[in-house]
N, C-alpha and C positions, 0 to 999 in steps of 0.2 A: 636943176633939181627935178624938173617936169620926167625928164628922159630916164633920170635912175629910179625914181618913180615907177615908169614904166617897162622897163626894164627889170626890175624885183621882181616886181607884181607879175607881169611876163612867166619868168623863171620858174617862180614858187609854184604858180597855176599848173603848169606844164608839170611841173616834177608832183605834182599832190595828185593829178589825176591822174597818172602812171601810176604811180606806186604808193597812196592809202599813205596811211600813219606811221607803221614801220618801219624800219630804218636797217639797210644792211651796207654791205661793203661796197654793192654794185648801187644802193640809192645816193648815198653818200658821193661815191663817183660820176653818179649822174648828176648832182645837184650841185659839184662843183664846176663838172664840164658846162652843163646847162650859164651857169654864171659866168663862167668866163667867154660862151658861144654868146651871150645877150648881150655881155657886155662890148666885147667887136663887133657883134653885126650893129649895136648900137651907135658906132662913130660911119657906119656907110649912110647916105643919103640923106631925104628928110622926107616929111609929111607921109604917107602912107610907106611909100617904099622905106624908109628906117623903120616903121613898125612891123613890116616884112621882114625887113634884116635882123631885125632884134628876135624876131618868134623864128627866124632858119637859124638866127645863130646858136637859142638855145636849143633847138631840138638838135642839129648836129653836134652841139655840143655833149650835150646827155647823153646821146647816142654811144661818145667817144668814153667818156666816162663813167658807163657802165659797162662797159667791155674790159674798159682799165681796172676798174674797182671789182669785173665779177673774176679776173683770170690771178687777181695778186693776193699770194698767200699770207699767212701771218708773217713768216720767214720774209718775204719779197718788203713786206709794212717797216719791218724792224730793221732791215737793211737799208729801204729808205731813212729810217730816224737818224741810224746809228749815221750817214753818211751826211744829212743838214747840221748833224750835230759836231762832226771833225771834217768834211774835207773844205777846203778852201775853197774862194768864190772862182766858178770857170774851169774846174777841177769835176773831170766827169770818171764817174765809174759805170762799169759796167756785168753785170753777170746774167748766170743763165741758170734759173731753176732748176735744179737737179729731177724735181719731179715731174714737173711741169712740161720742160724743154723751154719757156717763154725767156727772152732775153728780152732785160730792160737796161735803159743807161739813164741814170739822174745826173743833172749837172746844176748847181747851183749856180746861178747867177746873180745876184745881190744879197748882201745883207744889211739889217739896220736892226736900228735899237727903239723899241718901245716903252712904257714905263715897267709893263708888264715882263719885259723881256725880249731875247732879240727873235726877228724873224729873218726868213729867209726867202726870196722869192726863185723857183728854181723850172726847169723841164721836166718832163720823164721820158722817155721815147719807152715805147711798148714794144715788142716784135711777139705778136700771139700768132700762131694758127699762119704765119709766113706774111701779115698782116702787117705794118708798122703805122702805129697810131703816137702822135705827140700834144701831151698837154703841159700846160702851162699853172703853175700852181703857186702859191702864197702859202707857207708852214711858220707858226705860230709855238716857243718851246714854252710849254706849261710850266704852272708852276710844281709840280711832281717830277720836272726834266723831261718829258716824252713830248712830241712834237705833233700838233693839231694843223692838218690844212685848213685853212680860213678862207683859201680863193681857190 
């Protein structure tokens, strides 16, 4: 409990003092990358060096996640949904922004059922700028039908 503790508190600090109060598509993307960097650098080592790993994994993480969150369109968002929402588990797709030129591939890989509804836990690979960056994420289908990433 000590570590996820640590680890939150970590995360949130890093992400508050970057980016203030408001909230956009590349905070969002940083604050999921940020969580998911703390939470792997949180399983390397112990006593000081995991508090080390834990504050590189969120900074790198954030790092990854607002590159992801500032280069993906509303089109790029809805395409992710539309694809947690019908393709099958391990079933990747892949396209390339017409405007953009960025090519991304989501591939879902787990689903389950919560009371609230099912989620999905999936990849993204990014290719921005000749660049390929891959996150790891946790999407949550609302109750409105539209899909919330939660990790």
């Amino acid at each position: 409990m000590k570590r996820i503790t640590q680890v939150f508190i970590t995360t949130i600090t890093i992400v508050s003092l970057t980016f203030g109060c408001t909230t956009t598509h590349e905070q969002s993307g940083a604050l999921t990358g940020a969580l998911v960097g703390a939470a792997v650098g949180s399983t390397v080592g112990s006593g000081r060096g995991n508090a080390l790993a834990i504050w590189l994994g969120a900074v790198v993480g954030a790092s990854i996640g607002t590159t992801i969150g500032k280069y993906m369109d509303e089109q790029d968002r809805l395409r992710t949904s539309n694809i947690l929402e019908t393709k099958r588990t391990h079933s990747s797709t892949t396209w390339i922004n017409p405007d953009t030129q960025h090519k991304y591939t989501v591939t879902p890989t787990r689903t389950y059922h919560r009371a609230a509804g099912p989620c999905r836990e999936f990849t993204l690979d990014a290719k921005i700028g000749g660049k390929t960056e891959e996150i790891y994420g946790v999407a949550c289908r609302q109750a409105d039908g539209s899909w919330k990433v939660t990790k």
